[in-house]
C-alpha positions in Angstrom: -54.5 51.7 0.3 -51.9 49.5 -1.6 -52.8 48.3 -5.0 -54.4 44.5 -4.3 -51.1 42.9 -6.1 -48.7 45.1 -3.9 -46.7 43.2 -1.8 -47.4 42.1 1.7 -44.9 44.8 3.3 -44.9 42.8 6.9 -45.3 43.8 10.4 -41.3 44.2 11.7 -40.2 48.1 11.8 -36.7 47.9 10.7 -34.3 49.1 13.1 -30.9 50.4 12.4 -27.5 48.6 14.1 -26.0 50.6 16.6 -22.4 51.0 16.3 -21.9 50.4 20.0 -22.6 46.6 18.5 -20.2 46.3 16.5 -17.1 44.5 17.8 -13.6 46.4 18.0 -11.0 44.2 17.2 -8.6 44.6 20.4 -4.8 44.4 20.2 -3.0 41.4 21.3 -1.9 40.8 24.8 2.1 40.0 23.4 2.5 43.4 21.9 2.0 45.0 25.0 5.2 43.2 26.6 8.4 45.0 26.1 11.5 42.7 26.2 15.5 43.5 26.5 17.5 41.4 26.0 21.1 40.7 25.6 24.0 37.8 25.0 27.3 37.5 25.9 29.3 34.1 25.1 33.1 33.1 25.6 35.5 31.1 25.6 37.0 31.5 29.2 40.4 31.3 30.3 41.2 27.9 29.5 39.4 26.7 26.9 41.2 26.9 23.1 37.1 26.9 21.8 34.2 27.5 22.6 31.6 25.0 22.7 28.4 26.6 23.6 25.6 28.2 21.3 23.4 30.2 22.2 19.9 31.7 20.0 17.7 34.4 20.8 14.9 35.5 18.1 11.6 37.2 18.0 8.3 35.6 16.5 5.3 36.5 15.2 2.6 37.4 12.4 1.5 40.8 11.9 -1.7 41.9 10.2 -1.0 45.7 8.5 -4.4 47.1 7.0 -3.3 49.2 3.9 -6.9 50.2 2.9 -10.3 50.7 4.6 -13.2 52.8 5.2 -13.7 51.0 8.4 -13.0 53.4 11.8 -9.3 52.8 12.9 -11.1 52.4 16.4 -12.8 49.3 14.9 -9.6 48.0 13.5 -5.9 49.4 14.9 -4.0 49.7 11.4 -1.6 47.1 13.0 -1.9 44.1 14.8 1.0 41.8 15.7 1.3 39.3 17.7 4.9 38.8 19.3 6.9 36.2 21.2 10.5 35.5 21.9 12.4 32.1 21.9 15.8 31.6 23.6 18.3 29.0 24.1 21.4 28.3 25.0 23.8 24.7 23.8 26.3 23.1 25.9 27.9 20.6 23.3 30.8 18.1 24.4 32.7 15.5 23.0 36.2 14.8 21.2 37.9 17.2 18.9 35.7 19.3 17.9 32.9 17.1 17.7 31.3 19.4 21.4 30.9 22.2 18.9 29.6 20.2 16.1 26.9 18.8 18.3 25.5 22.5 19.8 25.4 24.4 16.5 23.5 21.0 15.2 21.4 20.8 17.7 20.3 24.3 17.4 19.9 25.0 13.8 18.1 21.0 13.8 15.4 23.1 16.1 15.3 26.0 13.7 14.2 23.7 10.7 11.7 22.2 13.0 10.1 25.3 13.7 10.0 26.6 10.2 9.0 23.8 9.0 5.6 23.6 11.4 2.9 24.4 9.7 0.7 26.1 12.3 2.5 27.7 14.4 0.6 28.4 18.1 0.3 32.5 19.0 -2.2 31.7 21.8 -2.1 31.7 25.6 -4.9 30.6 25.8 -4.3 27.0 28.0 -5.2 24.0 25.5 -2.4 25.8 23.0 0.1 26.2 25.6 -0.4 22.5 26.2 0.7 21.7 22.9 3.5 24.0 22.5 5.2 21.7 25.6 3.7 18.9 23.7 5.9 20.2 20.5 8.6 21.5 22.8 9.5 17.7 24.0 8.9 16.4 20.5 11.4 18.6 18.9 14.1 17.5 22.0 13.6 14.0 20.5 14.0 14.6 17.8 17.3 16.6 17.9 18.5 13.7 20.2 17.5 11.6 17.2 19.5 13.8 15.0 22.5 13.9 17.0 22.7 10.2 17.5 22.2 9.1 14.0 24.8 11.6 12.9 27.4 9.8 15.5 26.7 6.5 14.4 27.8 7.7 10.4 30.9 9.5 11.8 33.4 7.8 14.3 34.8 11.2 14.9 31.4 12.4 16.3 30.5 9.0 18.2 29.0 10.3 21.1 29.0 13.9 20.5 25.7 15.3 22.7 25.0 18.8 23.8 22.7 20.7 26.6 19.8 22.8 25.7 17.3 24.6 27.6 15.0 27.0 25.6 12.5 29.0 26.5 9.7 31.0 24.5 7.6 33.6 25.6 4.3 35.2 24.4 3.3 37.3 25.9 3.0 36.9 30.2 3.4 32.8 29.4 6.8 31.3 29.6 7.2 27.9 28.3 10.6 25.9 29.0 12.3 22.7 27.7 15.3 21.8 29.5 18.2 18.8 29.2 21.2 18.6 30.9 23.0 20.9 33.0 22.4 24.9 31.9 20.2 26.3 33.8 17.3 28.7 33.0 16.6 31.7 36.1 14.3 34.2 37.1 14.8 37.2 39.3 11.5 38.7 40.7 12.6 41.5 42.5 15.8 40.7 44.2 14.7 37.2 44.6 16.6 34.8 42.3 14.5 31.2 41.5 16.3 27.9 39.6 13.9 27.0 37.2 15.8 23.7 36.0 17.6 21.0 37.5 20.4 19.8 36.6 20.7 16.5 35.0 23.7 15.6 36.4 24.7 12.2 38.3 25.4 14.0 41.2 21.8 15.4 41.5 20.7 11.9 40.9 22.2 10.6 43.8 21.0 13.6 45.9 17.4 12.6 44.6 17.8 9.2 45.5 18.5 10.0 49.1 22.4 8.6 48.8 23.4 12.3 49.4 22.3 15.8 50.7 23.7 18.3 48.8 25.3 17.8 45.6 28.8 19.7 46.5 29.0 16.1 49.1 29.7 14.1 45.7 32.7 13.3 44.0 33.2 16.6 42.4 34.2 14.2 38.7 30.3 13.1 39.4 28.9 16.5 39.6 29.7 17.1 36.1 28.9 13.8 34.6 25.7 14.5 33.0 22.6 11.4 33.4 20.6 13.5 30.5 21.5 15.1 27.2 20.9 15.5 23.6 22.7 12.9 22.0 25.6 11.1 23.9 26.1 8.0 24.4 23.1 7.1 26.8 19.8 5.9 25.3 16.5 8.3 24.3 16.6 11.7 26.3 13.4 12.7 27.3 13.5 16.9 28.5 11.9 18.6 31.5 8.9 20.6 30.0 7.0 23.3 32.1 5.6 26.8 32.0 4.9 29.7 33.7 3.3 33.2 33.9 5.5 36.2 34.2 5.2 39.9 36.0 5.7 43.1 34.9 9.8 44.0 35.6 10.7 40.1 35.3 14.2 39.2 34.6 15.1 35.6 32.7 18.5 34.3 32.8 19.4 31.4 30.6 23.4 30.4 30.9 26.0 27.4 30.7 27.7 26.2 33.8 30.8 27.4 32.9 28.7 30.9 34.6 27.2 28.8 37.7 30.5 26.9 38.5 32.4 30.3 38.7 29.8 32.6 40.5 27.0 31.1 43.0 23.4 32.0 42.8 23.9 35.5 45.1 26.5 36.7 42.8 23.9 36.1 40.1 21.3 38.0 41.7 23.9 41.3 42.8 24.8 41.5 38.8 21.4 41.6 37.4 19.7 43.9 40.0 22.7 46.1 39.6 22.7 46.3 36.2 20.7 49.0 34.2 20.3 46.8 30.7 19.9 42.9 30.0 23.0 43.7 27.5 25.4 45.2 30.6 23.9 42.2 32.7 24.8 40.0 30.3 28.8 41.0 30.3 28.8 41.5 33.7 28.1 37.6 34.2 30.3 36.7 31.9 33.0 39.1 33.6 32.5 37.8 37.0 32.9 33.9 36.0 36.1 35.4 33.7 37.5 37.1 37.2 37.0 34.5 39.2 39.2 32.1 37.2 36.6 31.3 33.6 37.3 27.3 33.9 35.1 26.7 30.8 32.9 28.4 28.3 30.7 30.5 29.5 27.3 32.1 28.1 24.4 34.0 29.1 21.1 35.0 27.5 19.5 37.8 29.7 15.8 38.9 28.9 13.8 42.0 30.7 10.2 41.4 30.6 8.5 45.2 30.8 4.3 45.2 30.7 3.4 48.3 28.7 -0.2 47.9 29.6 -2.0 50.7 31.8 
């Protein structure tokens, strides 16, 4: 018997944790995705510059353990979570003013995303809300950008630019899109437009007034109704996202690519083609040979699932 000023020991056994409980920290989804990627950009044939900008990087935060006495198949040594961003810039105006406008539109969305605070590595579908939320944002605000800068400097009134980005993390695609580049995806051999063009032709063919946009007055199907900057009012982007497939191919160009080689040609290149970098020179080469009227760029991205 216990001493009477013993304790009250209490009536619950204790029973040991299993280590089947314990939770296993799992590797992210967006490491598992294998991406490659190229970019080709020039000039063309009759250009004396080149006007577009294009920007592909890879994003992400990475947690490396250095020391533990925790089982590695409770927690991997290294976790990262990884995305891509890609764009491509179509600047025009005066001089040299075209040029000006795409490399400030591009490194104006650069600053922007350094300097957000909390950046979004989820798929889960409340974040990828907000990243088109932040997506459309940072459009108006490089339209801002580009139209205040004009205003300051007569030799840049009216200077605007293209864009269409896209960002990946993971199987979830976001893209912003203004103006006439175009963003692609080959599934298969099957080649999908993933933008419309903001041009006045495709306004009119909207509206009903036309059919197809090759019925327009050709100066019409290169006047663009939307851009960043310009001399139009606010430009508000096309914003939309998608889920990709294992074997995926993204194509991001300039129309100095689609006004040299139609949408079949496209597809031809980049099933033929054994690397987004050979893809990538191949476009380019076709629009060159069949007469490079303008600057032309292309951002090519294979999307490989290394998942079982």
């Amino acid at each position: 018997m216990p001493p009477a000023d013993a304790p009250d020991p209490g009536g619950t056994d204790e029973i040991p944790i299993q280590p089947s409980a314990l939770p296993a920290v799992a590797e992210s989804l967006s490491s598992r995705f294998h991406v490659d990627y190229g970019a080709v950009a020039h000039q063309g044939l009759v250009r004396t510059h080149n006007e577009d900008r294009y920007w592909f990087a890879r994003f992400g935060r990475s947690l490396h353990t250095l020391l533990t006495n925790l089982p590695e198949q409770r927690l991997p040594r290294r976790l990262d979570e990884i995305g891509y961003a890609m764009l491509v810039a179509d600047g025009m105006g005066g001089a040299s003013a075209g040029e000006f406008a795409s490399e400030l539109a591009v490194l104006t969305l650069v600053s922007l995303v350094l300097d957000t605070p909390d950046w979004i590595l989820s798929t889960e579908e409340p974040m990828a809300e907000r990243v088109l939320e932040r997506m459309a944002e940072r459009f108006q605000h490089i339209d801002q950008v580009l139209h205040e800068r004009g205003a300051i400097d007569s030799a840049l009134a009216g200077m605007g630019t293209t864009m269409t980005l896209a960002a990946s993390l993971g199987p979830r695609l976001v893209i912003a899109h203004v103006g006439d580049s175009r963003a692609y995806l080959l599934r298969g051999a099957d080649l999908t437009r993933l933008t419309k063009d903001h041009t006045m032709a495709q306004h009119l063919v909207d509206r009903g007034v036309f059919e197809r946009v090759d019925q327009v007055n050709q100066r019409l199907q290169h006047a663009l109704d939307r851009c960043l900057g310009g001399r139009g009012g606010a430009s508000t982007p096309d914003v939309e996202q998608m889920l990709l497939a294992d074997g995926d191919q993204f194509l991001l160009c300039t129309d100095g690519l689609t006004n040299m080689v139609d949408d079949a040609g496209i597809a031809r290149i980049l099933v033929a083609c054994g690397t987004a970098r050979a893809a990538s020179q191949a476009l380019v080469d076709a629009a060159l040979a069949n007469g490079g009227r303008d600057n032309v760029t292309v951002v090519v991205a294979r999307y490989r699932s290394l998942s079982p």
